[in-house]
C-alpha positions in Angstrom: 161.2 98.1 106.0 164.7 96.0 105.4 166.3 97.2 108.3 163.3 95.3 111.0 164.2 92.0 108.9 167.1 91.3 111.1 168.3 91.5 114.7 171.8 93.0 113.9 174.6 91.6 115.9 175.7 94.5 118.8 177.5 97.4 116.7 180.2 98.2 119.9 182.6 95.9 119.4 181.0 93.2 117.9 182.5 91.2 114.9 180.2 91.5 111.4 178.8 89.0 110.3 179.0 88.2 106.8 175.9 87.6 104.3 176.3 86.4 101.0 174.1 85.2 97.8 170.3 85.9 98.0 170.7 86.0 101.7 172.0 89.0 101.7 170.0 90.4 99.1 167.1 90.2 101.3 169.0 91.7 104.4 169.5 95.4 105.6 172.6 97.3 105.2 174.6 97.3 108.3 173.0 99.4 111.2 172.8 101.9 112.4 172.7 104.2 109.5 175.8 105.2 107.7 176.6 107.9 104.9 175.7 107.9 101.4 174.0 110.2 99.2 170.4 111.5 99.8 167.5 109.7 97.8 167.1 113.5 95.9 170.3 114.5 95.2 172.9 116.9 96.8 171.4 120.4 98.7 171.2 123.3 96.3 172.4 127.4 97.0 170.1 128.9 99.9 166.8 129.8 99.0 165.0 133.3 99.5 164.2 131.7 103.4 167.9 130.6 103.5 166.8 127.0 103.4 169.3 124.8 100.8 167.3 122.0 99.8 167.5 119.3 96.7 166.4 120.3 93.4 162.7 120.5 92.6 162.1 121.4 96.4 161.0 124.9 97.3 159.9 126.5 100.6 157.6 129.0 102.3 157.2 131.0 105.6 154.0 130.2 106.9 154.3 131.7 110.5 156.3 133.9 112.2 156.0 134.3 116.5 154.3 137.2 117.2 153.0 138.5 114.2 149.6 137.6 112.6 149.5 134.4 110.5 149.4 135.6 107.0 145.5 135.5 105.7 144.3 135.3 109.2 144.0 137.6 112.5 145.5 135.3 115.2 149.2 135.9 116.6 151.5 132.8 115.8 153.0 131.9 119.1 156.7 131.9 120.2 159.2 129.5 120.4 156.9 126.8 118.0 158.3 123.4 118.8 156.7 119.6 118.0 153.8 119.3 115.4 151.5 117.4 113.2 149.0 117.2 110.6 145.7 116.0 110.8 143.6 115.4 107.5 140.2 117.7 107.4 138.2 117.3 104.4 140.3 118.3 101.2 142.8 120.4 103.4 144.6 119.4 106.8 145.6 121.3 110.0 149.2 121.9 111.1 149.5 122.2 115.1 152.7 123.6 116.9 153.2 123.3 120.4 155.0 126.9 122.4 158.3 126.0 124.5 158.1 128.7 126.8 157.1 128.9 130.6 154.5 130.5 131.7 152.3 130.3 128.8 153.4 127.6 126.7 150.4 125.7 125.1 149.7 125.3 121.6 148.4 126.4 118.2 146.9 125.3 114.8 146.7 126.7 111.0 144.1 125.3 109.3 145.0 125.0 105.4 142.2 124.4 102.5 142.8 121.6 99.5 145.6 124.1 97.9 147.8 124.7 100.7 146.7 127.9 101.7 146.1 129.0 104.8 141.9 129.6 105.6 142.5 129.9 109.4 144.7 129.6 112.7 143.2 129.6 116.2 144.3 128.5 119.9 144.3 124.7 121.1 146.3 125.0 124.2 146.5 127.6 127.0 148.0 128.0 130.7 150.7 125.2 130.4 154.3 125.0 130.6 157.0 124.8 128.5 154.8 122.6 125.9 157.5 120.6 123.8 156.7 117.9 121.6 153.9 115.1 121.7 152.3 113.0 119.4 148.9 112.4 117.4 146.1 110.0 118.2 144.2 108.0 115.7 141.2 109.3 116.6 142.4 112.9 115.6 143.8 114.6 118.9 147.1 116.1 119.9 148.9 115.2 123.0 151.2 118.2 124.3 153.6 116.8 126.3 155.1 119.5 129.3 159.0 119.5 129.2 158.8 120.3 133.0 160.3 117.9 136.1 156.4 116.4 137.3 155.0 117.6 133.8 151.5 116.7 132.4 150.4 115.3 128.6 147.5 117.6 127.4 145.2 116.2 125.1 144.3 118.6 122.8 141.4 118.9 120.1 141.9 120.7 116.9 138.8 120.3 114.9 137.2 122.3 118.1 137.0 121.2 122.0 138.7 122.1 125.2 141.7 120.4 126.3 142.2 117.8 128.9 145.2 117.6 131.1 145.7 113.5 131.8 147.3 112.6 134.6 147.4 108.8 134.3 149.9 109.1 131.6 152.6 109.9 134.7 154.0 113.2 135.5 157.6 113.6 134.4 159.6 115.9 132.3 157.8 114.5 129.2 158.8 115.1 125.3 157.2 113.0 123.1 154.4 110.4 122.2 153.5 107.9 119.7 150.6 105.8 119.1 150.2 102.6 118.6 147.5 101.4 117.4 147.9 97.8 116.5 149.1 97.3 120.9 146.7 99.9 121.8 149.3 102.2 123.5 151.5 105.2 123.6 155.3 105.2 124.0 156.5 107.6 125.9 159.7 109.5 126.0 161.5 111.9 129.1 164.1 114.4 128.4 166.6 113.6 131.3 170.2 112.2 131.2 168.6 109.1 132.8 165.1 109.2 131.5 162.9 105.9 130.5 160.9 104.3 127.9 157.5 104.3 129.0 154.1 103.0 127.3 150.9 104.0 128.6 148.2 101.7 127.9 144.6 103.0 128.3 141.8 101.1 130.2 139.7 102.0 126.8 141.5 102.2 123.6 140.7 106.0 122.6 140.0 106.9 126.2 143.0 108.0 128.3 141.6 109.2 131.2 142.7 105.9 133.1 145.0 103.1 132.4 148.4 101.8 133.5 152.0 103.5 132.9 155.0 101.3 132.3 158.6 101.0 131.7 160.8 99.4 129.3 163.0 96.9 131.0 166.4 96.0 129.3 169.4 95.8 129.4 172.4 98.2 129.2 173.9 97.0 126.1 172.9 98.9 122.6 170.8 96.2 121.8 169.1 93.0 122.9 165.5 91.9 124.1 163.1 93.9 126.5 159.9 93.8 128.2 157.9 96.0 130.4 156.9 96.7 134.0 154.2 98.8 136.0 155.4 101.7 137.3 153.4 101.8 140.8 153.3 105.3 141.4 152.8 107.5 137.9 152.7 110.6 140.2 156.4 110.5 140.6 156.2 111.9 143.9 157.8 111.7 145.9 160.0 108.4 144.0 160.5 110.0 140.6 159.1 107.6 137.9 162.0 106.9 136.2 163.6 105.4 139.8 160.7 103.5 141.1 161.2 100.2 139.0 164.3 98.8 139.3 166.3 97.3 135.9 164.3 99.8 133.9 166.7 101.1 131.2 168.3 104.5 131.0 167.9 106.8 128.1 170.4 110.1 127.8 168.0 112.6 127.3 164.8 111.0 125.4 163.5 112.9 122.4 161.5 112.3 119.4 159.2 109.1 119.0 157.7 107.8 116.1 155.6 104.5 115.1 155.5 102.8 112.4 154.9 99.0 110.9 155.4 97.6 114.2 158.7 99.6 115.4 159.6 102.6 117.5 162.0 105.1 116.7 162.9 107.4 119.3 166.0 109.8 119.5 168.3 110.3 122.4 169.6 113.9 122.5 172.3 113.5 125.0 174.6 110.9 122.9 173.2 111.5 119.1 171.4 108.3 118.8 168.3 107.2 116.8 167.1 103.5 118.8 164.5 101.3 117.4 162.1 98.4 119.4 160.9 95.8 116.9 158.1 95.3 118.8 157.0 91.7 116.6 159.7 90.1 117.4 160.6 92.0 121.6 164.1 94.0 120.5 165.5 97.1 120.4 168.9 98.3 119.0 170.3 101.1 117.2 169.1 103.4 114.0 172.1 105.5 114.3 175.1 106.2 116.6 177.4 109.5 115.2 180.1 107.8 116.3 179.6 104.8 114.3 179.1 106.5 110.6 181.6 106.0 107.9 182.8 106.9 105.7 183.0 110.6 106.5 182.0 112.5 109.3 178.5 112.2 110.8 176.1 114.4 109.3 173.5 114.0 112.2 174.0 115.8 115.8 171.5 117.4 118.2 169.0 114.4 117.3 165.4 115.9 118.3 162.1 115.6 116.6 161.2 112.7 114.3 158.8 112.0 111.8 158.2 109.3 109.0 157.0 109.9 105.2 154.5 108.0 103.6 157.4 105.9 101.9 159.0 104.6 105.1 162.1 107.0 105.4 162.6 109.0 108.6 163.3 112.4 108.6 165.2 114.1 111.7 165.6 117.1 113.1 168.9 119.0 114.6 169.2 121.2 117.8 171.7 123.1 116.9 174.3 121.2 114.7 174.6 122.8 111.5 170.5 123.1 111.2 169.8 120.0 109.3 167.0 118.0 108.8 168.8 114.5 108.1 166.4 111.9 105.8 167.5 108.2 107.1 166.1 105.9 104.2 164.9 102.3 104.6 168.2 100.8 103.7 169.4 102.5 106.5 171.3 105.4 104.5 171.5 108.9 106.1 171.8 112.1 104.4 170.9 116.0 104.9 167.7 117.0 103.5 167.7 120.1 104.1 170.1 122.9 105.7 168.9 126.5 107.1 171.4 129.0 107.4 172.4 132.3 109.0 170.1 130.7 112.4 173.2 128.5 114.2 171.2 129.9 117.6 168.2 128.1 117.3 166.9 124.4 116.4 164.5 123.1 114.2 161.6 121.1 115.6 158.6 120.2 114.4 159.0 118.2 111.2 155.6 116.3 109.9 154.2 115.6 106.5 150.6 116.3 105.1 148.4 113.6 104.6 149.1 113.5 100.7 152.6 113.0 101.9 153.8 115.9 99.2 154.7 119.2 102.1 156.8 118.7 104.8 156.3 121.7 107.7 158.5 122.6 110.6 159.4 125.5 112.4 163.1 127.5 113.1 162.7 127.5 116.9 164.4 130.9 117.4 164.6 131.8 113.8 167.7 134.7 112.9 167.3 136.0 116.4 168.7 133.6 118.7 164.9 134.8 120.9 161.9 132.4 121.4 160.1 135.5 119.9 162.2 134.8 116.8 160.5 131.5 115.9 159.6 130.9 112.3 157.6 128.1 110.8 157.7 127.1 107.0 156.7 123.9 104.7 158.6 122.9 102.1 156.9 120.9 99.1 158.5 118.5 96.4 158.6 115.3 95.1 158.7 113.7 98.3 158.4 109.7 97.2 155.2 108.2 98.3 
């Protein structure tokens, strides 16, 4: 992607530099991500679902908490939250975490070569307040606990019973990302003054032992890091985001996604998207909402994150104005897509089918404002590939 090509010069304050001739040609747009208009055109009138998406998009309900998932028996959980997809044969498997305590856990919805639903079925019982998480590459969920000393679960949707894994520290946990070039998963903790964290197994595929560290930076919005052990991934009675000292603070850690040798992760608490180039040992910022011109910023409540087989991210709200915000490789951010008449809930969840061609995600509370409201649709398109 253009925008890991350069180190950008720090966007509080700093002067721009200016690129000319082929050099700037070959350079990103300035970061983080300002307005323009969205790769498919401007959102359309609500839908049936009360979804307004670009032309040539349509969606569907494919769940609703607490009623049966339509073609099967089981009874969608409430209060669906992170996701992913997982190729199986000529179909795929969706699975959706449940943000509620006790019972939390997590679910799947198996789906043949067509899209239609053959089959949904428990993954994940007895945990709490199960937010988002991340997929391995060797086909397993990890359901993160959104709970001060929380666990990662590592889940098995093609069948098997899940395994809580300590080693990957107990905090209030959100979301993971694999990377499998390092051999490690970032980590991300929903506090004001969470971390960074990578966990990196003893035995790439095993994580039933390994060693839990910290990003180490420092408190500007961009510049180099490293990373440290953290000696005590218990966190108790030191908290793990207090026991290694020059570790940087994150306001309120969300989303995390890999890709081509960077991290994108979302901070919740002051609307920010941050990315590591982890090639050349940098990090600075995706987006800032205080930073976007012209216009107002169309992204707020930054939460779940995924990427599309082209490169772009896409990004979900809490709250806001219920977007899902597309930020393109040129660093250009636009809505997606807009669900009305639910200003009480979030949307969380967002992740692409392996062909790349149906985006699902879930309306946390739905119309009712209630964890028992949750809804969970796909939209399909010409999504660019």
């Amino acid at each position: 992607m253009e925008r890991r090509h350069f180190l950008r010069a720090s966007v509080l304050g700093a002067s721009t530099i200016a690129f000319s001739g082929s050099l700037w040609q070959g350079a990103a747009l300035a970061a983080p991500a300002q307005n323009a208009p969205g790769p498919y055109g401007s959102l359309q009138a609500a839908d049936a679902n009360g979804i307004q998406l670009p032309a040539g998009f349509t969606s569907q309900v494919v769940a609703r908490s607490g009623q049966a998932v339509p073609g099967t028996s089981y009874t969608w959980h409430n209060a669906p939250d992170g996701g992913a997809c997982f190729a199986d044969g000529s179909g795929w498997i969706y699975v959706s975490n449940s943000e509620i305590n006790p019972g939390g856990g997590a679910s799947a919805v198996r789906f043949g070569s067509g899209g239609s639903v053959t089959s949904a079925y428990r993954i994940l019982s007895g945990t709490r307040t199960n937010c988002a998480g991340g997929k391995t590459p060797w086909n397993t969920w990890l359901s993160c606990e959104e709970v001060s000393l929380g666990y990662v679960y590592e889940t098995y949707p093609f069948g098997g019973t899940a395994v809580r894994r300590p080693a990957m520290g107990r905090f209030k946990h959100e979301a993971a990302a694999a990377d499998p070039v390092r051999q490690v998963i970032y980590l991300t903790e929903d506090e004001t003054n969470g971390r960074l964290y990578r966990f990196i197994p003893a035995t790439w595929g095993d994580l039933s032992s390994g060693t839990l560290q910290v990003l180490m930076a420092g408190t500007a919005t961009s510049g180099t890091f490293t990373w440290a052990n953290v000696p005590d991934p218990d966190g108790s009675p030191t908290a793990t985001r207090s026991q290694v000292s020059g570790s940087k603070s994150f306001n309120g850690g969300e989303g995390c996604h890999y890709a081509d040798d960077t991290v994108w992760f979302t901070t919740k608490g002051d609307n920010r998207v941050w990315q590591l180039n982890l090639t050349a040992g940098t990090y600075e910022l995706a987006y800032d909402d205080n930073l976007v011109s012209p216009g107002t910023a169309p992204l707020t409540g930054v939460d779940n994150v995924t990427g599309s087989a082209s490169g772009d991210l896409y990004i979900a709200e809490d709250g806001g104005n219920m977007e899902i915000c597309l930020i393109t490789r040129d660093d250009r951010i636009s809505p997606f897509l807009r669900i009305n008449g639910q200003s009480s809930s979030e949307i969380t969840g967002p992740a692409f089918n392996p062909a790349g061609d149906r985006l699902y995600f879930s309306s946390q509370r739905g119309t009712s404002g209630s964890s028992s409201g949750g809804i969970t649709y796909c939209v399909t398109g010409p999504f660019h590939t």
